[in-house]
N, C-alpha and C positions, 0 to 999 in steps of 0.2 A: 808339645812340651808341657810337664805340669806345672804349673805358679808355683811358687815357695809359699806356703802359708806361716806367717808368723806368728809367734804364739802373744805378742801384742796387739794383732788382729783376731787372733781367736781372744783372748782377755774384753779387747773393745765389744764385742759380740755376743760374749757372755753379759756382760755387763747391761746393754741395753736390752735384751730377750729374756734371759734367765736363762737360760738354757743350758747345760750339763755342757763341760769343756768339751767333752767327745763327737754331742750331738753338734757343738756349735766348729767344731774343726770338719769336722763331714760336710756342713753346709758351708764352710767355703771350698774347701776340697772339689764338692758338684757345684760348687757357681763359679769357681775358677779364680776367685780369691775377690769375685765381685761382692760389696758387702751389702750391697740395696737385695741383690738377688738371692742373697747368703741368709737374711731378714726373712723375704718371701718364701725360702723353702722352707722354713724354720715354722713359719705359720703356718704353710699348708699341711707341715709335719701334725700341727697342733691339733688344726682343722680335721686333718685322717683319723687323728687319737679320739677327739674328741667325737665321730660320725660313730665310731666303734664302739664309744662308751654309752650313747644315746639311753639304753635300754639298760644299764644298771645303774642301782640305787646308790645314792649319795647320801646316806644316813649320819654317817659322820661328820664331824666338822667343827667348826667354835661360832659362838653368839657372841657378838660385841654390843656392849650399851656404853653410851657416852651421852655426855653434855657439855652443851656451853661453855665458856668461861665463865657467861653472867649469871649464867642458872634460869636464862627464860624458856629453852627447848633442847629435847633431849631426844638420839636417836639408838635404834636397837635394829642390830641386821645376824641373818643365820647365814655364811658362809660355807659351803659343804665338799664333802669328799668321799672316798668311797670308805678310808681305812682311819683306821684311830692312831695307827702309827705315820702317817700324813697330820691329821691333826692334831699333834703334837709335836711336829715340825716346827721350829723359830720362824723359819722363812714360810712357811702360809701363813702362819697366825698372823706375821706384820704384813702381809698382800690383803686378809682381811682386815686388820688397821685404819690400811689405807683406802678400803671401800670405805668403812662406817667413818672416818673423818672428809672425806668428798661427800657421805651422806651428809653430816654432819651441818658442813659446810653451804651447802646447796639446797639444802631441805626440801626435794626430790620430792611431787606429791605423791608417787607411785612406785613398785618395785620397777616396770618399766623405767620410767625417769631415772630412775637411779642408773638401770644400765645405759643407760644413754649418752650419762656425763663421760667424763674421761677422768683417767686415773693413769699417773708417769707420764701422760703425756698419749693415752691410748684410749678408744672407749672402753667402757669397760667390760659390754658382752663381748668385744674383742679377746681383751686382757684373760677373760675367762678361760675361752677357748685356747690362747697361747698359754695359758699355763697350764690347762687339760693335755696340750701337748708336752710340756718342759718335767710335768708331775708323774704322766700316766694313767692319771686315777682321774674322771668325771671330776671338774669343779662348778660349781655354781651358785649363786644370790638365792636366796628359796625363799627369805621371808624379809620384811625392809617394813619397821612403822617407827612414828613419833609421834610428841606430845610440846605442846607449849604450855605453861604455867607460868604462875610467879616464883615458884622456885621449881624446880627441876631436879631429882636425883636418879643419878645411873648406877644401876647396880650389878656386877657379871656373879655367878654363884658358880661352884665345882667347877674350877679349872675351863671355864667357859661352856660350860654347859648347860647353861641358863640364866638370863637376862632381864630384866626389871627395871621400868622407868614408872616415878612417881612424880605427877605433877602437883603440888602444896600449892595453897588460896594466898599465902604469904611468904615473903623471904624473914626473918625474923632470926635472934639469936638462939642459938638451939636448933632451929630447924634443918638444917642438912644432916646434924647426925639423928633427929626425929626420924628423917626421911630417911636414913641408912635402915634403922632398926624397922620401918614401915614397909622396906624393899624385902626385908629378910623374910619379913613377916608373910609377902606375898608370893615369895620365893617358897616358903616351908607349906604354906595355907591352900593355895591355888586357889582365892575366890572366885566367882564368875561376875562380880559387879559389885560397883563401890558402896551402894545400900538396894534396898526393894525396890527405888525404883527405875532401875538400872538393869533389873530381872527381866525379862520380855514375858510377857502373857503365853506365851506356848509350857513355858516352864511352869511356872505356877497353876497352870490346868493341870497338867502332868502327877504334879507335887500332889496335888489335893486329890486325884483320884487314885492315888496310888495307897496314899494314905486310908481315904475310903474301902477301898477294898481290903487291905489289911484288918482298920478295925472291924469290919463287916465279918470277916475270915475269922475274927477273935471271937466272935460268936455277939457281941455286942450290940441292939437295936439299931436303927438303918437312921432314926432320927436324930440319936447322939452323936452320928458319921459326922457331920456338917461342924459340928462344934467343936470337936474332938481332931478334925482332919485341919481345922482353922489353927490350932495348937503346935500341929507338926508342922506346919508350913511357917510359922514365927520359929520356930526352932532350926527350921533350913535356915532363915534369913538369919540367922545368926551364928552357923555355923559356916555360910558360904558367901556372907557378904563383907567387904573387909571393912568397914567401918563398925558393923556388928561384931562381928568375930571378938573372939576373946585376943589379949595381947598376949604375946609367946612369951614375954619376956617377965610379966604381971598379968595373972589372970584374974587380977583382982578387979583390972578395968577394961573396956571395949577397947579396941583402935581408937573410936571417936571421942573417947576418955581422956585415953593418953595424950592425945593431938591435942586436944582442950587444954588440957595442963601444962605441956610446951608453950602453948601461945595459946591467949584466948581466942576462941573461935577459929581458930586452925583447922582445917581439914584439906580433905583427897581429893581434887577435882578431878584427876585421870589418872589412870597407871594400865602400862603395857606388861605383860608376861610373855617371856617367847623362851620355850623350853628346847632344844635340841633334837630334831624328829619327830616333834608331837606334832 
């Protein structure tokens, strides 16, 4: 004889899984209206989808950057999915929400750590997999850092597309919208470190022989290369280090200008970039 399944029981079922009214009526339908077992098939469901999707790319998806209420640490996590019509879903956006404020929370020193914690009350390389099930599309954590400072700003660019945390030397007044126009800054710029010497020596070997050969190729003597390649390597450090960098907004002064003039002696102790697939 079949169970009557009621649609309070499929409601209750939905609610704790997420799961689509149809898929979560079938699993008590095959558990026979038992709900622990109606859970279990629901995740082995997940479990299948997700063994299926292993081998395709999760390119899509949203970056969340958050901070503090205090402004002392700040966290950024990339979220993913197969399609863009998925990530532009209400319902993932707020399932990644809820990762980067458990990040948030926890301050997880590693992307591991981070899966490890739980989220609803599940862990959450669990949670992942139940939702690779409830979704159909591959989900997954891909990138997880942060930053402490004395102030902290979180910044998300293009509809979550790209994420920015800046950690400031001070909290000070002025300084979080400083630190907005700072974010945008490294949101538009893409530096690769906050002055020269934050550059690693592989790069700047790089820089200078590249340089050399150019002006070499310009026809130019080989002893003026040294002085000449010293020239364009200060002219990287200022177009790719964001203290140097010109300000997007006033190109009249550096980053380390503007920061100056917010507050004295202000500046960049750290800042995070996590771009969407990069």
């Amino acid at each position: 004889m079949s169970v009557q399944i009621s649609a309070s029981d499929v409601n209750k079922l939905r609610q704790q899984t997420g799961a689509g009214m149809m898929d979560c009526k079938k699993a008590l339908v095959e558990s026979n209206g038992d709900f622990e077992a109606a859970v279990d098939y629901l995740r082995k469901k997940g479990a299948k989808v997700a063994a299926s999707r292993q081998d395709r790319d999760s390119n899509e998806g949203v970056i969340i950057a958050k901070a503090t209420a205090d402004g002392k640490s700040g966290i950024v996590v990339e979220v993913n999915c197969e399609t863009d019509f998925v990530a532009k879903n209400a319902d993932f956006v707020a399932f990644a929400e809820k990762i980067a404020d458990v990040a948030l929370q926890n301050s997880p020193a590693s992307l591991e750590e981070l899966k490890a914690l739980t989220v609803d009350g599940k862990v959450i390389a669990e949670a992942l997999i139940e939702q690779t099930g409830v979704i159909g599309e591959k989900i997954d954590v891909s990138k997880y850092e942060s930053i402490t400072a004395e102030k902290v700003v979180a910044y998300i660019h293009g509809n979550y597309r790209l994420g920015v945390l800046v950690g400031l030397s001070a909290d000070a007044a002025g300084v979080e919208e400083a630190g907005k126009d700072v974010a945008m800054q490294i949101a538009a710029m893409s530096p690769i470190a906050i002055d020269k010497d934050g550059v690693d020596q592989n790069t700047i070997d790089r820089e200078i022989a590249i340089a050399k050969e150019q002006i070499i190729a310009e026809g130019k003597p080989a002893e003026m290369a040294e002085k000449i390649a010293q020239g364009k390597l200060n002219k990287f450090f200022k177009d790719t280090t964001l203290l140097n960098q010109e300000f997007v907004k006033d190109s009249s002064k550096s980053i380390a200008q503007f920061l100056d003039s917010v507050s004295k002696g202000l500046t960049v102790t750290a800042f995070k970039r996590v771009q969407l697939g990069a």
